[in-house]
C-alpha positions as CSV (number, residue, x, y, z in Angstrom):
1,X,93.4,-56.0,-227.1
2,X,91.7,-57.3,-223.9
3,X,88.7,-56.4,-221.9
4,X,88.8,-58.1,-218.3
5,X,85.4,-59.3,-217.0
6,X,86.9,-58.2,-213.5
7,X,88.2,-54.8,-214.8
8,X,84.9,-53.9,-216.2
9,X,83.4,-54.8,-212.8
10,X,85.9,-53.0,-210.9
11,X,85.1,-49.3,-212.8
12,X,81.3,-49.7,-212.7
13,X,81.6,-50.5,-208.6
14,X,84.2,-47.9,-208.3
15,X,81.9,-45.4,-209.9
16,X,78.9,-46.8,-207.8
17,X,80.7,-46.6,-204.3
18,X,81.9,-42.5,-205.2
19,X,77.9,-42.2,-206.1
20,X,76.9,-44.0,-203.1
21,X,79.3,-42.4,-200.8
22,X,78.3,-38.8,-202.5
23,X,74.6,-39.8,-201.6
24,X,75.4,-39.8,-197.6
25,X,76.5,-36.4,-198.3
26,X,74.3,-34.4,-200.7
27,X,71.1,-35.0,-202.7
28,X,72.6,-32.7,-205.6
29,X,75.8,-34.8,-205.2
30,X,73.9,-37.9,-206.1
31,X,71.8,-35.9,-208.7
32,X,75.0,-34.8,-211.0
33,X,76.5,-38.0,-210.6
34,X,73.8,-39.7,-212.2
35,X,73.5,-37.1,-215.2
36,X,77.2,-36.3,-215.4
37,X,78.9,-37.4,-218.4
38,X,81.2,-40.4,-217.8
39,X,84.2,-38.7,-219.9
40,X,84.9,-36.0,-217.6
41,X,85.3,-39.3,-214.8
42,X,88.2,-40.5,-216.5
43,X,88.6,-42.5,-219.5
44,X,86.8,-46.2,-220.2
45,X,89.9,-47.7,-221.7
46,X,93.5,-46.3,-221.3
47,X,95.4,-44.5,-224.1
48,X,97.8,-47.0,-225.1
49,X,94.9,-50.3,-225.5
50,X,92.9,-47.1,-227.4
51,X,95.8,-46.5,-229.7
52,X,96.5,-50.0,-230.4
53,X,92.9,-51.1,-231.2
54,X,93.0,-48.1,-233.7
55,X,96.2,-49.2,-235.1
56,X,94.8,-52.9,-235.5
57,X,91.4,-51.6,-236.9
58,X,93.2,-49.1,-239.4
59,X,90.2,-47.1,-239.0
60,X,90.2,-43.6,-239.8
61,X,88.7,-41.0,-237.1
62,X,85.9,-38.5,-237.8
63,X,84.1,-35.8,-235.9
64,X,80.6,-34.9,-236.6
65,X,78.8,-32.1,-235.0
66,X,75.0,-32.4,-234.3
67,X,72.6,-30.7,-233.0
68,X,72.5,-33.1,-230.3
69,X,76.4,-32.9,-229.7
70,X,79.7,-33.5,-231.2
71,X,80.1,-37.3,-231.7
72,X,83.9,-39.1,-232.3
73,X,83.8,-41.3,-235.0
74,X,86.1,-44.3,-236.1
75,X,85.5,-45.7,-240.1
76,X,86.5,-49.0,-240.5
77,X,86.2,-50.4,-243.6
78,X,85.7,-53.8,-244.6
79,X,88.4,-55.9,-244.7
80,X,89.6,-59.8,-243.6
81,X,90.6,-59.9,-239.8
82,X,92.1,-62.2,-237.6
83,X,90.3,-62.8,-234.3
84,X,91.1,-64.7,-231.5
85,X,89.0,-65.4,-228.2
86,X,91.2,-65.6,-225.4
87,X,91.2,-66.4,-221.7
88,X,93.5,-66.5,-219.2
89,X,93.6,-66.6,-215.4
90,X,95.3,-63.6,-213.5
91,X,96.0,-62.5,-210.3
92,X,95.6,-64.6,-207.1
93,X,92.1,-64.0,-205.6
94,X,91.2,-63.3,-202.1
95,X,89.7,-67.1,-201.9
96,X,92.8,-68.3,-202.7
97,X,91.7,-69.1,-206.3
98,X,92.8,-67.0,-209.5
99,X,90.2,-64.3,-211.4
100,X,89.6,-65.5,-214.8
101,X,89.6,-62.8,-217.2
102,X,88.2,-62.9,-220.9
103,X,89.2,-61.0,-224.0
104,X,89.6,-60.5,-227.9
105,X,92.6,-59.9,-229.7
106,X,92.3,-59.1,-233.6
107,X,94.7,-58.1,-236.8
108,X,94.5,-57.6,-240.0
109,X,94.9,-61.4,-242.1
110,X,96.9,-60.0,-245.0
111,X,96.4,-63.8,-246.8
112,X,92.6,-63.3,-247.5
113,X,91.2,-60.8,-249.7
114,X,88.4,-57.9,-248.7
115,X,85.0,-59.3,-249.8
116,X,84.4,-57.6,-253.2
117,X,81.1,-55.6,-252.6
118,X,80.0,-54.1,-249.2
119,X,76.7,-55.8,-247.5
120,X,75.9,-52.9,-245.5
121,X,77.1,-50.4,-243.0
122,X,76.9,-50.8,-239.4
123,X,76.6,-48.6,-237.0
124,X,78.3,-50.0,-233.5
125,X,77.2,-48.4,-230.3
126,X,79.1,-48.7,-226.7
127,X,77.6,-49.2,-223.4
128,X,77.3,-46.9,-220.4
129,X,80.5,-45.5,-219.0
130,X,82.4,-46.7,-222.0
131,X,83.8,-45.7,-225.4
132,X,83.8,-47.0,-229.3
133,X,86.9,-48.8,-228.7
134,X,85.7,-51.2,-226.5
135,X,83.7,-52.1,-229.3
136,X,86.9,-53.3,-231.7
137,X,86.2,-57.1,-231.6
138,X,82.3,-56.2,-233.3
139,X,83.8,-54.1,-235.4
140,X,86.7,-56.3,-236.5
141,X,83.8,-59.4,-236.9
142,X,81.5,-56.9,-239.1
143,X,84.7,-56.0,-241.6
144,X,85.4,-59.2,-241.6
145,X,82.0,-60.5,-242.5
146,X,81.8,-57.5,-245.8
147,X,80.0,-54.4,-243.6
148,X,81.7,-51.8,-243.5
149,X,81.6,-50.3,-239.8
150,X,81.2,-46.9,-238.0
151,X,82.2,-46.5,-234.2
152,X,80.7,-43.8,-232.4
153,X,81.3,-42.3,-229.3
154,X,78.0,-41.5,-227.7
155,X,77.1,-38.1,-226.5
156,X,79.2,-38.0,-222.8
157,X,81.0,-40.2,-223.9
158,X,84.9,-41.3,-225.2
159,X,85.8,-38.2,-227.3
160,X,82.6,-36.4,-228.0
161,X,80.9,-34.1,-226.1
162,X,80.5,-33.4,-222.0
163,X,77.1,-32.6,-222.3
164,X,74.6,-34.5,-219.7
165,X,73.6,-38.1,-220.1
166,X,70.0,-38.5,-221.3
167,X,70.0,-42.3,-221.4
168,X,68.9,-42.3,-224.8
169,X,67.1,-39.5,-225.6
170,X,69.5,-37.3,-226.8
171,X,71.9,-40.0,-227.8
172,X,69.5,-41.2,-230.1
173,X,69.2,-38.1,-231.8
174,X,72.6,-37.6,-232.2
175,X,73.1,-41.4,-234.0
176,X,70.1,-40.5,-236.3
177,X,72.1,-37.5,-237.4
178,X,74.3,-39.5,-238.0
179,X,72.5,-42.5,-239.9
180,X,71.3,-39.3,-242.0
181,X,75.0,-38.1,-242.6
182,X,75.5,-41.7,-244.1
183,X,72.9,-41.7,-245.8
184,X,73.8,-37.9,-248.3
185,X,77.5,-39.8,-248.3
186,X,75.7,-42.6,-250.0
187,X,76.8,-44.5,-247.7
188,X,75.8,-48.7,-248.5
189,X,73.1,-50.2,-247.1
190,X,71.6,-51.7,-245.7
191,X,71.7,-49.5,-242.4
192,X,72.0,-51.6,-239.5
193,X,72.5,-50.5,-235.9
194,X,74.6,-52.8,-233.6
195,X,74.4,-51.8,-229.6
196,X,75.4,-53.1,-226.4
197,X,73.4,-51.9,-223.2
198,X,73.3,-48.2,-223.4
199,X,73.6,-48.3,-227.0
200,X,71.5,-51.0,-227.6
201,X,68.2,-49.1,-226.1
202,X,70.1,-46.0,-228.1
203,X,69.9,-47.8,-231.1
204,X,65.9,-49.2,-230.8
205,X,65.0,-45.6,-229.7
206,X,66.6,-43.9,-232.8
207,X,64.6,-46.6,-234.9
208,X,61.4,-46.0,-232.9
209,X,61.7,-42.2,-233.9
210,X,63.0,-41.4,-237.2
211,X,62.8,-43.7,-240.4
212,X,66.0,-44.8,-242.3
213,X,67.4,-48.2,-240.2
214,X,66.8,-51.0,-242.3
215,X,67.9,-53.6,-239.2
216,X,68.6,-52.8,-235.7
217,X,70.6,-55.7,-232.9
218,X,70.7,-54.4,-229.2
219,X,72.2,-56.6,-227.0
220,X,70.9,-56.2,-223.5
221,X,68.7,-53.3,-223.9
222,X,67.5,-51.5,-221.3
223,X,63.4,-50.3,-221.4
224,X,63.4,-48.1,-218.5
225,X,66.0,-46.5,-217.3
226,X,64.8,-45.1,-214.1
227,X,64.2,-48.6,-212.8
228,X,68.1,-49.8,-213.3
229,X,69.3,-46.8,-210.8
230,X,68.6,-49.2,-207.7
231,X,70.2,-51.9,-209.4
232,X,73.8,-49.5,-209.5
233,X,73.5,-48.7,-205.8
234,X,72.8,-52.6,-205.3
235,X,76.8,-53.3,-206.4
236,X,77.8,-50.8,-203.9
237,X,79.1,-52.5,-200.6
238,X,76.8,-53.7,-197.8
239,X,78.0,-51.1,-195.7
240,X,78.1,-48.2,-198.6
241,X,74.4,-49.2,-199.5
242,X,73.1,-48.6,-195.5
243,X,73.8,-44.8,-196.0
244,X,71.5,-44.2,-198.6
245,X,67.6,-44.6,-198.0
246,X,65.1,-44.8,-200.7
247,X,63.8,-41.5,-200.5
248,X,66.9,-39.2,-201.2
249,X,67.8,-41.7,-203.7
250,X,63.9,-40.8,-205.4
251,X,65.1,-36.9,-204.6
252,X,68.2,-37.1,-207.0
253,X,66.6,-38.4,-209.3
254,X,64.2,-36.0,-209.6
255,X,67.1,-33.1,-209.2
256,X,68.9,-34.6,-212.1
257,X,65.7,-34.8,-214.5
258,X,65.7,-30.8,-214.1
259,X,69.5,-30.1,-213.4
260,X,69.4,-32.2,-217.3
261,X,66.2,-30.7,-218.7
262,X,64.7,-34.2,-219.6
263,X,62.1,-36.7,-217.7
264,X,63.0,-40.1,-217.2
265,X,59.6,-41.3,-218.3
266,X,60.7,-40.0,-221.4
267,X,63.2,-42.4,-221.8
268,X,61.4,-44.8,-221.7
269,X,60.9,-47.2,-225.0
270,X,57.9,-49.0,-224.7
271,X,55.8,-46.1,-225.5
272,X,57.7,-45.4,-228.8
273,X,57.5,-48.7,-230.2
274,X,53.2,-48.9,-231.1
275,X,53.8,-49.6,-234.9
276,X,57.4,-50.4,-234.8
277,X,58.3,-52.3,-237.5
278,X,61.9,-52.1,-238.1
279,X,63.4,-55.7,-237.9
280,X,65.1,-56.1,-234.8
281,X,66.9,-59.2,-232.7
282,X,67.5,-58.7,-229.2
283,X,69.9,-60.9,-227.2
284,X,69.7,-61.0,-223.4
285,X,71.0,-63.1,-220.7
286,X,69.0,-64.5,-218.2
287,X,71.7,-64.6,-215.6
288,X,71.7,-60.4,-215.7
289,X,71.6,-58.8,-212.6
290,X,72.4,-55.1,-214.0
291,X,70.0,-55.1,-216.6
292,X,67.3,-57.4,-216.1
293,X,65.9,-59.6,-218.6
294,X,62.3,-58.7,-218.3
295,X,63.4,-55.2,-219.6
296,X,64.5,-56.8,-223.2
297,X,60.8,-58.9,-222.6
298,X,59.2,-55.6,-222.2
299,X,60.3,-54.0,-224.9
300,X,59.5,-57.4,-226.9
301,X,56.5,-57.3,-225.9
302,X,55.9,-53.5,-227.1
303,X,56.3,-54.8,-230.7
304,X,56.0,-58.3,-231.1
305,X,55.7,-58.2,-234.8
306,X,59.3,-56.7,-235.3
307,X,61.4,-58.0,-232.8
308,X,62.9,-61.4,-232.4
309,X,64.1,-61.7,-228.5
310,X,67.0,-64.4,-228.1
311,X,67.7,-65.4,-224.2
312,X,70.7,-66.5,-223.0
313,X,70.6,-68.8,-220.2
314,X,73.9,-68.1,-219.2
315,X,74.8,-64.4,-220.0
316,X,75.4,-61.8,-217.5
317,X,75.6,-58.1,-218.2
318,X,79.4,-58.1,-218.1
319,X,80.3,-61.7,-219.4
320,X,77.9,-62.0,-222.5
321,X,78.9,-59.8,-224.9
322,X,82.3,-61.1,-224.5
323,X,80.9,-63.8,-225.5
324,X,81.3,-63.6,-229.2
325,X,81.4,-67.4,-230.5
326,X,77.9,-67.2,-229.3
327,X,77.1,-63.7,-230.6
328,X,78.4,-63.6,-233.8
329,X,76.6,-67.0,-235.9
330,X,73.3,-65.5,-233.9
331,X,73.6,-62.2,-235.3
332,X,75.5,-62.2,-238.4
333,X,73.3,-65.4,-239.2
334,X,70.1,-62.9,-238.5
335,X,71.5,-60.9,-240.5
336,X,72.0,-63.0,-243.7
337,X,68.6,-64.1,-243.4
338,X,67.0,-60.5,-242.9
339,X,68.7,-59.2,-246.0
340,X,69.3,-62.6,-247.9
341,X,72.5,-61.9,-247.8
342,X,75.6,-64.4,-248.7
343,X,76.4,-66.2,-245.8
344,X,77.8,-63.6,-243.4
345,X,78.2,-66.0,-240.2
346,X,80.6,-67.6,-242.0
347,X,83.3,-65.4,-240.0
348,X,82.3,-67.1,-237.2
349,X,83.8,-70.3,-238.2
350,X,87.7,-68.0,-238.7
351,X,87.6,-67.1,-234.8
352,X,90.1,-68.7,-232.9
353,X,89.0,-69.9,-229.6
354,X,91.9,-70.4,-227.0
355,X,90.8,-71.4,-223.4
356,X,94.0,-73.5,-222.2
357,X,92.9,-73.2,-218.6
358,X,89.2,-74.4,-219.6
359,X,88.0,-71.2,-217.8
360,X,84.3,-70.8,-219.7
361,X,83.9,-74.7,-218.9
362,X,84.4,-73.5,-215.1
363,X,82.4,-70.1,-215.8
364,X,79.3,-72.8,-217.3
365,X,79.3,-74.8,-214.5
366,X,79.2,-72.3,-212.0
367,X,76.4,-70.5,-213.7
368,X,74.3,-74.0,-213.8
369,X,75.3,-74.9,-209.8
370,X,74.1,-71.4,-209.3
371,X,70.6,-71.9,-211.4
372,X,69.9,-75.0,-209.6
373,X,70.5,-73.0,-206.3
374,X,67.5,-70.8,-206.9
């Protein structure tokens, strides 16, 4: 099972040049593509990598109908895996150099034994324009390390619904349906929500407003998400980017706020969090051009009692959650230590790190040549 740093690039700009080229065109054009939900684009992952990550999961697949929309669900229980980091280099690049590309691969380890008592349930949340099983490596980590896992297809998203995207506000609703669900089904606890991007600032949002998470981790959370819609068209070719002004941009945005019947102020997080206190850890990296840091600082900021902000200096959007020897003794070790639990992070020690081209040794020292440069 393999994500490609270059692949996941290559959708988001391929999505961001049809958006750019539908904003030379129409206002409303521009306005749906901002609200539409990403499943009825095409899917995140292909159907045989989605098959195979369920296979090698062995989870078992759910639907639960909210009020909020239908979400797709994947239970995997806890259980010893196999996981292996993995880089490679691919195709020859334009430069004349070859595109690196990082992934995970994981299987069941049939020689270790499941841990004997659950230390929790997680709750794993995709990014935008993506699905639950992109999220296999967390969840294969989380079994792994005793939780037992739930993937969800946000609202929009994978399998569930086709309603509008609400950048959180309805998704959030939707997962604390869900965290409720668990709860009458007795499921363990503690109830931890685990998101990347998207479902990161889902995840904090359905803490902010509802009681019941005992722990949330959002890994490059966004606090407003009005203010990343520039940052999308700023992907978008130089020549793409000169056929869209400021204003029209403004226009669809305020088109797809009522097309969607929500506010984008709305969305917002910083004005939910005055008395937050649900322990949080936030990881961001510094080199994110998507998703800026200061938004994770924001939201920091908004609760600085509760939440415990970890900065990466050399994480982008696409690159650091892939980045799971990093990840995984920083959260499963924040874990352990928020719930006292019995060493989770020692999972991290079983991953298998193979780099035989020393492609994150290049990736590190292009990120430092590029720091100094600024």
């Amino acid at each position: 099972m393999w994500r490609s740093t270059s692949a996941t690039r290559q959708t988001l700009c391929a999505s961001v040049a049809a958006a750019t080229l539908a904003f030379a065109g129409c206002t409303g054009l521009v306005a749906n593509r901002i609200i539409e939900a990403p499943n009825q684009r095409g899917a995140a992952v292909d159907g045989e990598t989605v098959e195979s990550i369920r296979s090698a999961l062995s989870g078992k697949k759910e639907t639960l109908n909210t009020s909020d929309g239908t979400l797709a669900l994947l239970h995997v229980p806890r259980r010893p895996f196999e996981i292996t980091l993995r880089t490679s280099l691919g195709e020859q690049a334009a430069d004349g150099g070859y595109e690196g590309r990082i992934g995970w691969g994981f299987e069941e380890d049939s020689e270790r034994e499941r841990a004997p008592e659950p230390l929790g349930t997680v709750v794993v949340l995709h990014g935008f324009e993506m699905s639950k099983e992109v999220m296999g490596a967390f969840a294969a980590l989380m079994a792994d390390a005793g939780f037992e896992v739930v993937l969800v297809d946000l609202p929009g998203h994978g399998e569930s619904d086709s309603g509008n995207v609400t950048y959180g506000i309805r998704e959030a609703a939707a997962v604390n349906a869900l965290r409720r669900e668990l709860e009458l089904r007795s499921a363990p606890r503690p109830f931890i929500g685990f998101g990347v991007s998207l479902g990161g600032s889902v995840a904090l949002r359905a803490a902010a407003t509802e009681p019941g998470w005992d722990a949330i981790v959002a890994l490059q959370p966004f606090e407003d998400p009005a203010a990343l819609i520039p940052n999308f068209r700023a992907m978008a070719p130089g020549w793409l980017q000169l056929l869209v002004s400021g204003r029209r941009l403004e226009n669809a945005v305020a088109v797809a706020e009522q097309r969607a019947g929500f506010d984008f102020e709305d969305a917002r997080l910083a004005p939910l969090l005055g008395g937050y206190a649900v322990p949080t850890l936030i990881e961001h990296g510094r080199m994110d051009s998507l998703v800026p840091v200061s938004e994770s600082e924001k939201i920091a900021a908004a609760a600085p009692g509760s939440i415990d902000l970890m900065i990466d200096a050399d994480g982008d959007h696409f690159v650091m959650p892939l980045m799971l020897w990093r990840r995984c003794p920083n959260v499963l070790g924040w874990l352990g230590d928020q719930f006292g639990l019995p060493r989770p992070e020692a999972a991290c020690e079983r991953i298998i790190y193979d780099d035989p081209d020393g492609l994150w040794d290049a990736y590190r020292e292009r990120r430092a040549e590029a720091s100094n440069d600024d």
